[in-house]
N, C-alpha and C positions, 0 to 999 in steps of 0.2 A: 379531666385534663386530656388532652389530644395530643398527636402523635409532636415529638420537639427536634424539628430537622437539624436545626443547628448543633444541639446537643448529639445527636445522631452523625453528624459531620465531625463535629470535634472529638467522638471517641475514635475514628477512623483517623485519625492526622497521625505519622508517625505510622502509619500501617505499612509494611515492608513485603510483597508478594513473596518472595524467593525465602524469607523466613519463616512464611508461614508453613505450616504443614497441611496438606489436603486425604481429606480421606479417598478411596478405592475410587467413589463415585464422582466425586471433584474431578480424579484425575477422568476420567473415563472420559468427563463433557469439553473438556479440556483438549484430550486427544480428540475427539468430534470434530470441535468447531476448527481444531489446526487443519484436521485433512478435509474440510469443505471446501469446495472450488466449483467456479463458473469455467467455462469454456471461454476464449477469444478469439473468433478465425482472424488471422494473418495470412492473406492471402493464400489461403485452403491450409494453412496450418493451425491445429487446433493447440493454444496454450492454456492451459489451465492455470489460473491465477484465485487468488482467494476473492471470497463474493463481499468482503467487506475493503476500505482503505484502513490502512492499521497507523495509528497516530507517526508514526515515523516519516512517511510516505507522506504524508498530511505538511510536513514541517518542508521537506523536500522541495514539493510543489510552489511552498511559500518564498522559499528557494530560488527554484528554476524563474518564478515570476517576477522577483527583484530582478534575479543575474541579468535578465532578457533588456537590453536596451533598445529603446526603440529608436531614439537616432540619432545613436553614433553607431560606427561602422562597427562589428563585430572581429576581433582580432581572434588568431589562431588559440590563442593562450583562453578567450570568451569561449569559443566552440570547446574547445579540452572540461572545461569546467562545467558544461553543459552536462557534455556526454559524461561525466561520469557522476554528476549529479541522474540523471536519466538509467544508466546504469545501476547505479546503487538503488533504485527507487524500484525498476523492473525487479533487480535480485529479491527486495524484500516482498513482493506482493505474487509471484508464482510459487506453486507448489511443487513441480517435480526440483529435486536435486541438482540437476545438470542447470538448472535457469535461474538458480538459488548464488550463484555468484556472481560477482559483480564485472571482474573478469571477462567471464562468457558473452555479457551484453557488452561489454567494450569491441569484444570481437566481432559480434554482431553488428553494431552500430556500424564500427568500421570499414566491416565490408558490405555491409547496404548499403552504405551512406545514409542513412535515416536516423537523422539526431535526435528527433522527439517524435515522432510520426506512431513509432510502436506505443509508446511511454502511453499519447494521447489516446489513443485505441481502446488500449487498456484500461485507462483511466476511466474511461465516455462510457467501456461497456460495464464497469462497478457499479457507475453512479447510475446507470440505465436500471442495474439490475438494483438497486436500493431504491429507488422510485418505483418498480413493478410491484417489489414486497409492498410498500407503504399505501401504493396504492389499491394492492388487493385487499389491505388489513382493511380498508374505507369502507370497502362494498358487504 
């Protein structure tokens, strides 16, 4: 008899992360993959963002791509919901502290004026760097 995925799925259902307990070494790869990070220049500033998109971020996006209408005019209350869709989606995907709030990129946005410009940056150079991996594992 061979391996039974379904069975294998369905002892997992009801699986609760935060209840379970991890041994020393769980935690250890855990603390790893948290502090990993790619670089982003913004023009000559370098942000450090995580080198993966984290499902949150992922729902965001789906997000931002409803909210965006393409033609009707965008009212002040559309931009508000934007930026702070864009914001919260920046705080969740950088690693230092200071960039970790949602806050901070309101600030930002607001005095750039750059309502998605950062967001997409970010976003382009993830998925850039998740194409490089996939495509080095090929060769």
């Amino acid at each position: 008899m061979g391996f039974d995925v379904e069975a294998e799925l369905k002892a997992l259902e009801g699986f609760e992360a935060e209840k379970e307990q991890a041994n020393d070494k769980v935690l250890e790869l855990i603390q790893a993959r948290n502090r990993a990070f790619i670089e982003v220049d913004i023009n000559g500033f370098k942000l450090k963002v995580k080198p993966t998109i984290p499902k949150s971020v992922i729902q965001i996006e789906k997000k931002l791509r409803s909210s965006i209408k393409e033609d009707s005019e965008e009212t002040d209350e559309d931009i508000g919901y934007v930026q702070k869709l864009v914001a919260l989606g920046l705080s969740l995907v950088c690693v230092d502290d200071e960039f970790r709030d949602p806050k901070t990129w309101l600030l930002v946005l607001d005095k750039t004026d750059d309502v998605i410009g950062t967001f997409t940056a970010v976003m382009d150079r993830i998925v850039k760097t998740q194409e490089d991996v996939k495509n080095f594992r090929k060769k």
